[in-house]
C-alpha positions in Angstrom: 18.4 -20.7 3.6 20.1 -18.9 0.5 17.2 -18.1 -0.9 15.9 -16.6 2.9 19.8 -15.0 3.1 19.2 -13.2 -0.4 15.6 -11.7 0.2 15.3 -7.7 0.7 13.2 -8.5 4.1 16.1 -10.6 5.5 18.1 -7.9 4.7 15.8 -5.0 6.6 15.9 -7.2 9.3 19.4 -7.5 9.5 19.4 -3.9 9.4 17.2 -2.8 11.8 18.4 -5.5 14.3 21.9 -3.7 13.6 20.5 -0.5 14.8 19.1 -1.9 17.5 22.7 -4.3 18.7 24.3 -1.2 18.1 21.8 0.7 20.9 21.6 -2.0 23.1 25.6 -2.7 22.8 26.0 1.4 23.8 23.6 1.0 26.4 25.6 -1.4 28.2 29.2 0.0 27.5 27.6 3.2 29.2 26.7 0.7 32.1 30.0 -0.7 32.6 32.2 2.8 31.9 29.8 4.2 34.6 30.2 1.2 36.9 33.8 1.0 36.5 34.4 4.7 37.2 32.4 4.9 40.1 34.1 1.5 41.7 37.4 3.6 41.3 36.1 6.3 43.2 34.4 5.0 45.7 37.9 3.1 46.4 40.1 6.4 45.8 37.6 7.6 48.5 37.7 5.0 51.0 41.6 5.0 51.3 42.1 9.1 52.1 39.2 8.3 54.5 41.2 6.1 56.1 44.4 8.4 55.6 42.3 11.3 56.8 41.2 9.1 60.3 45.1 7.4 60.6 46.4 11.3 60.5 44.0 12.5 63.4 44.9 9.2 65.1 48.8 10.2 65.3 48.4 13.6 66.0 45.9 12.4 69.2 47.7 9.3 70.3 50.8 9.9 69.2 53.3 6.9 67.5 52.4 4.0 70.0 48.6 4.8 69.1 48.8 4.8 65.9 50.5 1.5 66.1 48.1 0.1 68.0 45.4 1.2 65.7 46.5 -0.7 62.8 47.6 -4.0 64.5 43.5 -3.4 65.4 42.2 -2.7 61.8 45.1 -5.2 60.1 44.1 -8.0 62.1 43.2 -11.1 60.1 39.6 -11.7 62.2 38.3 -8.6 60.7 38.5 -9.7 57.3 39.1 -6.0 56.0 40.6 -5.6 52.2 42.4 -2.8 53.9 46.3 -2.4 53.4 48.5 -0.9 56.0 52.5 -0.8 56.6 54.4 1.7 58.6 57.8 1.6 58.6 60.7 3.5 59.9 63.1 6.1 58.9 65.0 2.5 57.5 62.6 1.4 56.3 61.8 -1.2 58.9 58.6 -2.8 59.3 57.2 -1.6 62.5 52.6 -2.7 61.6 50.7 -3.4 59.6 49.3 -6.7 57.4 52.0 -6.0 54.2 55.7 -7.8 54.7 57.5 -5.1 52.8 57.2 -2.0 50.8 56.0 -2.7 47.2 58.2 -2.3 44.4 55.8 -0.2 42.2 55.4 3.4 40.3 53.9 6.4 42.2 51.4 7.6 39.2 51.4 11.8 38.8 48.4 11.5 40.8 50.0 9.8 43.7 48.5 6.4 44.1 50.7 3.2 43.8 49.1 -0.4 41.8 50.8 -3.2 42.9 50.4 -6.9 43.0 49.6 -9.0 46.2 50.5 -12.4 46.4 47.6 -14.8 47.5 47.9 -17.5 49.7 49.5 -20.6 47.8 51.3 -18.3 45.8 49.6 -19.1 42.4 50.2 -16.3 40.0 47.2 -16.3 38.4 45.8 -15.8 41.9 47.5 -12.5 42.8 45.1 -9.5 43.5 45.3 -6.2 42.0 45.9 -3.4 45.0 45.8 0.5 44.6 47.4 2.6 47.8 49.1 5.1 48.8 51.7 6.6 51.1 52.5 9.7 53.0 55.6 10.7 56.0 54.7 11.1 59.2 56.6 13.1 61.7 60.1 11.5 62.7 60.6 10.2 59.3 58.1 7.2 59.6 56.4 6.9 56.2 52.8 5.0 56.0 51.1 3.6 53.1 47.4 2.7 53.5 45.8 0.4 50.4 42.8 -1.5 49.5 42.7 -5.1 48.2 40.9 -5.0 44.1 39.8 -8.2 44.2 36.4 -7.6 45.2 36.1 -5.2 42.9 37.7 -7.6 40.0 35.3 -9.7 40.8 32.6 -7.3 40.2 33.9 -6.2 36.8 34.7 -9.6 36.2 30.9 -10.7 36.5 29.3 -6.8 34.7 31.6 -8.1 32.3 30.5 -11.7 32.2 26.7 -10.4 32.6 27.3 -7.7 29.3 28.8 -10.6 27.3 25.9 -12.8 27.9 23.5 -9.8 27.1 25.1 -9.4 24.1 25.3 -13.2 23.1 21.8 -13.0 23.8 20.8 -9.9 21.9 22.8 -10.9 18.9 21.4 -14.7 18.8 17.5 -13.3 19.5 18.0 -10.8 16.9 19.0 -13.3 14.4 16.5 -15.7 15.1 13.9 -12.8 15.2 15.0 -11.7 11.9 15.2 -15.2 10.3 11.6 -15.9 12.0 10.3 -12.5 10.5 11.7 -13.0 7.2 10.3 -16.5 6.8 7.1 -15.1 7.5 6.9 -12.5 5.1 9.0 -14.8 2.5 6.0 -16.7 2.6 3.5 -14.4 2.2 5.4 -13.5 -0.6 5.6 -17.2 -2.2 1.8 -17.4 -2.1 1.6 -14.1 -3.9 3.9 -15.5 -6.4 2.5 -18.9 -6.6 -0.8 -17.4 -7.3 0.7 -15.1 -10.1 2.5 -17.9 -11.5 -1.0 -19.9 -12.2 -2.7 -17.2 -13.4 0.0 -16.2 -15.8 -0.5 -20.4 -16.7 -3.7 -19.8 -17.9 -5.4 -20.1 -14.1 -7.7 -16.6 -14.8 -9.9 -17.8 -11.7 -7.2 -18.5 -9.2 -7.1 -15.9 -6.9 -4.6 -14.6 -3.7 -5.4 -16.1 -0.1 -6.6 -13.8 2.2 -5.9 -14.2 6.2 -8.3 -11.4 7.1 -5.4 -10.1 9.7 -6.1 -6.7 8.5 -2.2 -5.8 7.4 -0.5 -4.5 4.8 -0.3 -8.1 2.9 -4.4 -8.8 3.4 -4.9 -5.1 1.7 -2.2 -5.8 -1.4 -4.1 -8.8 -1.5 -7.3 -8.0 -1.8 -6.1 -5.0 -4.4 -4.5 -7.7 -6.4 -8.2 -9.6 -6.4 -10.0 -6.9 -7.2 -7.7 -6.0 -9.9 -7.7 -9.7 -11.2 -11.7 -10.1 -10.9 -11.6 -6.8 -13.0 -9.5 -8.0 -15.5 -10.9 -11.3 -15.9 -14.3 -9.0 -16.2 -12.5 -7.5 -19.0 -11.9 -10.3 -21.1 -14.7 -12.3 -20.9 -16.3 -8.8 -22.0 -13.7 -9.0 -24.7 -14.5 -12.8 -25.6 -18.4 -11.8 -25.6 -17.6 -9.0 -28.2 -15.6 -10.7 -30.1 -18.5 -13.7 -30.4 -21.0 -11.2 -30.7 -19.0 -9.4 -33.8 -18.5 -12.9 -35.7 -21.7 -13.2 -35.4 -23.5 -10.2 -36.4 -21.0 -10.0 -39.4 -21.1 -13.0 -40.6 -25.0 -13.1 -41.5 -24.8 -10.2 -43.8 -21.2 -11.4 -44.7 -22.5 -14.7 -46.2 -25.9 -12.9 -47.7 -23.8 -10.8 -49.2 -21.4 -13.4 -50.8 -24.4 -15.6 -51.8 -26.3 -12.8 -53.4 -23.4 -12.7 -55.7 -23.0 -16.0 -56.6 -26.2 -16.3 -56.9 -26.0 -14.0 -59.8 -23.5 -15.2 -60.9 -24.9 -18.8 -61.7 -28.2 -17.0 -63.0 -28.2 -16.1 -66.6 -26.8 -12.6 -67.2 -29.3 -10.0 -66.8 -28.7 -6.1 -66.4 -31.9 -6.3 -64.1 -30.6 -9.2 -61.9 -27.4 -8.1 -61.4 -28.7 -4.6 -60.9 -31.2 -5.8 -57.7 -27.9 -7.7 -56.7 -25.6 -4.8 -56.2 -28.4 -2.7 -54.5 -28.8 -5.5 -52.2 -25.1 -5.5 -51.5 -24.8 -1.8 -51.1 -27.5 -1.9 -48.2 -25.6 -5.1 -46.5 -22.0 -3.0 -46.8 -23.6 0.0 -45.3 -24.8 -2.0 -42.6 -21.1 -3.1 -42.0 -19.8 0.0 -42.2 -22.2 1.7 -39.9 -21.0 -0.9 -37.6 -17.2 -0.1 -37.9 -18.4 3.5 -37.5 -20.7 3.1 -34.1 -17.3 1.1 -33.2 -14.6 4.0 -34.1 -16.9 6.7 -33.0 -17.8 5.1 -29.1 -13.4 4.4 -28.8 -12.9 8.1 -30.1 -15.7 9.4 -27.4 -13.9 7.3 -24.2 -10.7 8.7 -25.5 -11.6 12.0 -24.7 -12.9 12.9 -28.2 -10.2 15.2 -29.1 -11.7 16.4 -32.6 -15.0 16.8 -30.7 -15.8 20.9 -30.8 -17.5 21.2 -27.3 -19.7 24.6 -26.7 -22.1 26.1 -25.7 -25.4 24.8 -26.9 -29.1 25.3 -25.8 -30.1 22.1 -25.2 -33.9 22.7 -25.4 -33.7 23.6 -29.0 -31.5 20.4 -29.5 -34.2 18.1 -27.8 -37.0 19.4 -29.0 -35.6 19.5 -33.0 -35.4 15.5 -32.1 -38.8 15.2 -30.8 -40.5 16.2 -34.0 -38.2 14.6 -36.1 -39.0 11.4 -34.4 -42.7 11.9 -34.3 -43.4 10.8 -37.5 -41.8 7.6 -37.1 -43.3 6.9 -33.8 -46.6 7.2 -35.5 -45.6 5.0 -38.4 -45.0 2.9 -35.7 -48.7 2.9 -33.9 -47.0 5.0 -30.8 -48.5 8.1 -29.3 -45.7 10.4 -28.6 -46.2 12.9 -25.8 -43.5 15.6 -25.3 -43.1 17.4 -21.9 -40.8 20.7 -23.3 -39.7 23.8 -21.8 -39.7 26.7 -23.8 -36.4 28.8 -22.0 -33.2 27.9 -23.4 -31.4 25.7 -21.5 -27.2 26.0 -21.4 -25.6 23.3 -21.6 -21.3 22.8 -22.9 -21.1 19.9 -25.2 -20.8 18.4 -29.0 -24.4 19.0 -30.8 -23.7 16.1 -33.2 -22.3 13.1 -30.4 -25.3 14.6 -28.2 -27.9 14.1 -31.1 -26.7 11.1 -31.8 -27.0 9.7 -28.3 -31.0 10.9 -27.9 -31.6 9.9 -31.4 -30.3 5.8 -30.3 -32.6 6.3 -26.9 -35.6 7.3 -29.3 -35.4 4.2 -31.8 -34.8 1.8 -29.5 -38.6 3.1 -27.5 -39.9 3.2 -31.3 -38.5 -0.3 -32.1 -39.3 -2.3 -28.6 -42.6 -0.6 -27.7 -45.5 -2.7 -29.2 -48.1 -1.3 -31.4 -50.5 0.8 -30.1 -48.5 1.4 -26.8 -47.0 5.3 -25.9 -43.3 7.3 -25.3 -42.9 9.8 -24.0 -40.0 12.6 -23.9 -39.2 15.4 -21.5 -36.9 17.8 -20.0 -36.1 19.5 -17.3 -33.9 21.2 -14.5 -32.9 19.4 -11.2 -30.0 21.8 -9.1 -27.2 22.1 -11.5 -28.1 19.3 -14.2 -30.6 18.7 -17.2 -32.3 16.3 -17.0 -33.9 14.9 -20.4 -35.7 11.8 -19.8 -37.4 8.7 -22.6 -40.1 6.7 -20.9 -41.5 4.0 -22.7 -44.1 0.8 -22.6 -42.3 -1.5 -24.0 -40.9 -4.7 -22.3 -38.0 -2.8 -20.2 -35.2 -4.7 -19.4 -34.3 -6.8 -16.3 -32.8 -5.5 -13.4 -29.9 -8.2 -14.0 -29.5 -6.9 -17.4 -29.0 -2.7 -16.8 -25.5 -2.4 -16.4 -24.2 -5.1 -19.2 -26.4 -3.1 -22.0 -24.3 -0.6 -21.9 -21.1 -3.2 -23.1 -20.9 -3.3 -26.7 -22.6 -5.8 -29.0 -25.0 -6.7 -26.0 -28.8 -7.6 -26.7 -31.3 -8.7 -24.8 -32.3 -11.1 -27.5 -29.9 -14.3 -27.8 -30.8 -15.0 -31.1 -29.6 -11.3 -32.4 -32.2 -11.7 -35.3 -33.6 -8.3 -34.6 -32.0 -5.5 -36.6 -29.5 -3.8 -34.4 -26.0 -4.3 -33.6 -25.9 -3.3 -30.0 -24.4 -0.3 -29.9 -26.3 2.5 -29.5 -26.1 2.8 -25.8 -22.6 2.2 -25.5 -22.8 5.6 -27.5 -24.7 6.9 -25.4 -23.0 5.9 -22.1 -19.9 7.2 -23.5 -21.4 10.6 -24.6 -22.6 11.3 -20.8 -19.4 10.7 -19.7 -17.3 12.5 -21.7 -19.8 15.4 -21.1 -19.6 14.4 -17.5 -22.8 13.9 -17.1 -24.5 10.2 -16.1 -27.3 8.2 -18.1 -30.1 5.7 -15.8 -32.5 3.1 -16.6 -35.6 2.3 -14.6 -39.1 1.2 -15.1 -41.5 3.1 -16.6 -44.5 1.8 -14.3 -44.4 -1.5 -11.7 -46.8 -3.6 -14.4 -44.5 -6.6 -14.0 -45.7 -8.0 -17.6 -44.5 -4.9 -19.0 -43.0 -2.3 -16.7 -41.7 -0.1 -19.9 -38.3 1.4 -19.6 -37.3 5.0 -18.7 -33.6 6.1 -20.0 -32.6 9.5 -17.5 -29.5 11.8 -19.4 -28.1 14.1 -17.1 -25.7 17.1 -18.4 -24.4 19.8 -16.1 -26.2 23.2 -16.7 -23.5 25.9 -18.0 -24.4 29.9 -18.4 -21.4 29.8 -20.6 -21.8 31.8 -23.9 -18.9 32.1 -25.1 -16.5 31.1 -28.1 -16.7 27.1 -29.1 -13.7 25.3 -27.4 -11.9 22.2 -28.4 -11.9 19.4 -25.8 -8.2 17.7 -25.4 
C-alpha cells in the first residue's frame, strides 16, 4: 500500500478525483443554496398571502369576521402550519392557535423568528417559526406565521442526502483511484520485471502483450521491437567478432611460423629474404582489412572528408569496365558491357563510388565458374541511375541477401576462400550515404545456377557546379 501511496499514477488519480469532488461538491452546494432560498420564499410568500386575504377579510366582515375566520383556519382538525394571534389594544388574546405574543426581534425587513414549543415540551423538539404582524383599525394588532418544521425537515434530509453524496463520491473516488492505480502499477511491474531479467542476462525475455490496443500494448510492443533489434545487434556483433578471430588468426599464425621457421633454418640471406616477402603480403592482407573496416565506419558516419561533386557517372563506369576486362578474361569470363555514350550526372565521391563497382566486379570474376559470362550496364530509370552486374555464377540464397551485406559474412562456412567479407558492406554503405539503394536478384530462374545480378541506384543530378564537402 506505500508503495501504491507513493506511485505518480496514484497521485494523478488523486488529483483528478480532486477536481472532480471539488465539481461534484459545488454542484450540490448550488443545489442546497438554491433549495434553501427558494423554501424561504415560497414561505415569505405564503404568509403576506395570507396577510393580503386576512386584510380584505376585515375590511368585508368587519372585527367579528375576521375572528371567525381564524378560529376556522386555526383549528387543530385542519392540520395547517399556519400561525395566527389577534389581540387587543392590551394586548389580550382575543384568536388564534398562539397563547401569547412571542418575545422575539422584528428584523429590518419585518419578519419575526421565534421558537414554538412542541407538545411534551422537549427542547430539542421546539420548531423554528417565521411571522409577522401588522395593526388593524381600533388598535387590534395581528400577527400571522408559519410553522418551519416542515421545511427543517426538508433541509434536514437535502442535507442528510448531500452528505451521503459526498460520503459516497469521496469513498468511490478513492477506491476508483486505488483500483486504477493498481492496475497500471501492474502493468508497470511487468515492464520492470521484464527489464530486470534482461538486464540479468535474459536477452530473449520479452514484455507481455494483452493485445487491448492501449497506450501500455504500444510501449510494449516498441520496447520488443527495440529489444529484438538490439539482440539483432549483438549477435551481429558476436558473429563479427568470431568471424574477425578467425580470418586474422590464419594469416596471424602463418605469419608467426614463417618466422620461426626461419629462424630454426640455417641463416640464409635467400631464406630469410622469401620470409619477409611472405610476411609483407600477409600484413598487407591485415591491413587492407583494418582499412575496408575504417573506411565502411567513416562512410555510415556521414564521410565527412568525403569531397562529394559532381561527376559523370558514365565515364566512371565505363573506365571500370575495361579495366576489369582483362581480368575477367584471365578468368575464362566473356564480359559484355551495355554503355551509354551521354554523360550521365550524378553528385557523389569518385573514389568510395569506384571502389564500390570495383568490389561488385571481383566478386562476378571470383564466383562465376570458368567459361561462364558477366555482364555490366547502365542506364536511366525517372530520376535514378541505374548501373547494374549480372552474373552466372552460383547467386546467393534468398535467405542469405540481406545478412551479406553485415560485415565479415560469407557464404562459405569454412572462410577458406580469399576474401574477408567486406566488400559489400562497402558498397551498401556507399549507396546510402549517396542516398541511393543497392539490390540483389537472380540473374536467370536456372535453379542449379540462377547467377546473381547486384542493381546500384544513384539519384541523377544536372548539378555542375563547384565540388562540395559533405558534413
Amino acid at each position: 500500500m506505500l508503495e501504491l501511496l507513493r506511485t505518480s499514477t496514484f497521485r494523478l488519480a488523486i488529483f483528478y478525483f480532486g477536481l472532480f469532488a471539488f465539481s461534484a461538491f459545488a454542484v450540490l452546494g448550488l443545489i442546497y443554496w438554491q433549495t434553501v432560498v427558494y423554501s424561504d420564499r415560497q414561505t415569505g410568500e405564503t404568509i403576506e398571502a395570507e396577510i393580503t386575504g386576512l386584510s380584505e377579510q376585515y375590511r368585508n366582515l368587519g372585527l367579528n369576521g375576521l375572528v371567525q375566520v381564524i378560529e376556522e383556519r386555526s383549528s387543530p382538525e385542519r392540520g395547517s402550519s399556519m400561525l395566527y394571534l389577534l389581540t387587543d389594544v392590551n394586548g389580550r388574546t382575543i384568536s388564534g392557535n398562539l397563547t401569547r405574543w412571542p418575545d422575539a426581534h422584528i428584523d429590518p425587513d419585518g419578519w419575526m423568528r421565534f421558537r414554538l414549543n412542541a407538545p411534551g415540551g422537549r427542547l430539542q423538539d421546539r420548531h423554528l417559526a417565521q411571522a409577522t404582524s401588522f395593526l388593524l383599525g381600533g388598535g387590534y394588532q395581528l400577527l400571522v406565521g408559519r410553522d418551519l418544521w416542515e421545511r427543517q425537515e426538508f433541509h434536514a434530509r437535502i442535507t442528510a442526502a448531500l452528505a451521503w453524496s459526498a460520503a459516497l463520491t469521496l469513498a468511490l473516488g478513492l477506491i476508483g483511484g486505488v483500483i486504477a492505480s493498481r492496475s497500471t502499477l501492474r502493468r508497470i511491474e511487468t515492464v520492470n520485471r521484464a527489464a530486470a531479467g534482461i538486464m540479468a542476462g535474459e536477452i530473449s525475455r520479452r514484455i507481455p502483450v494483452r493485445r487491448s490496443g492501449d497506450e501500455f500494448d504500444r510501449l510494449a510492443g516498441n520496447l520488443n521491437a527495440m529489444l529484438d533489434r538490439i539482440e539483432q545487434l549483438m549477435a551481429g556483433m558476436r558473429e563479427v567478432t568470431d568471424n574477425i578471430a578467425h580470418d586474422l588468426r590464419s594469416p596471424l599464425g602463418r605469419l608467426r611460423n614463417r618466422i620461426e621457421t626461419a629462424l630454426l633454418e640455417p641463416p640464409s640471406l635467400d631464406s630469410y629474404h622469401e620470409a619477409l616477402q611472405l610476411s609483407i603480403v600477409d600484413a598487407d592482407r591485415l591491413l587492407a582489412t583494418f582499412a575496408s573496416l575504417l573506411d565502411i565506419a567513416e562512410v555510415e558516419a556521414g564521410a565527412p572528408r568525403a569531397v562529394i561533386e559532381p561527376l559523370d557517372l558514365t565515364d566512371l563506369v565505363t573506365g571500370l569496365a575495361e579495366l576489369y576486362e582483362p581480368a575477367a578474361e584471365e578468368a575464362g569470363l566473356s564480359l559484355h558491357q551495355d554503355l551509354p555514350t551521354a554523360p550521365i550526372i550524378v553528385r557523389g565521391n569518385r573514389q568510395l563510388l569506384s571502389r564500390a563497382l570495383a568490389n561488385i566486379l571481383e566478386n562476378a570474376i571470383k564466383y562465376t565458374p570458368a567459361e561462364g559470362s558477366m555482364s555490366i550496364g547502365l542506364q536511366v530509370e525517372g530520376e535514378m541511375a541505374r548501373i547494374v552486374v549480372a552474373d552466372t555464377g552460383p547467386g546467393i540464397p534468398l535467405e542469405s541477401r540481406d545478412r551479406v551485406f553485415d560485415r565479415f559474412y560469407r557464404l562459405e562456412e569454412s572462410r577458406t576462400t580469399p576474401g574477408n567479407g567486406l566488400g559489400l558492406s562497402l558498397v551498401r554503405a556507399a549507396a546510402r550515404l549517396h542516398k541511393g539503394e543497392v539490390a540483389l536478384t537472380d540473374t536467370t530462374p536456372n535453379a542449379s545456377n540462377p547467377g546473381l545480378t547486384v542493381t546500384l541506384e544513384l539519384p541523377i543530378s544536372g548539378d555542375k557546379g563547384a565540388p562540395l564537402v559533405s558534413s
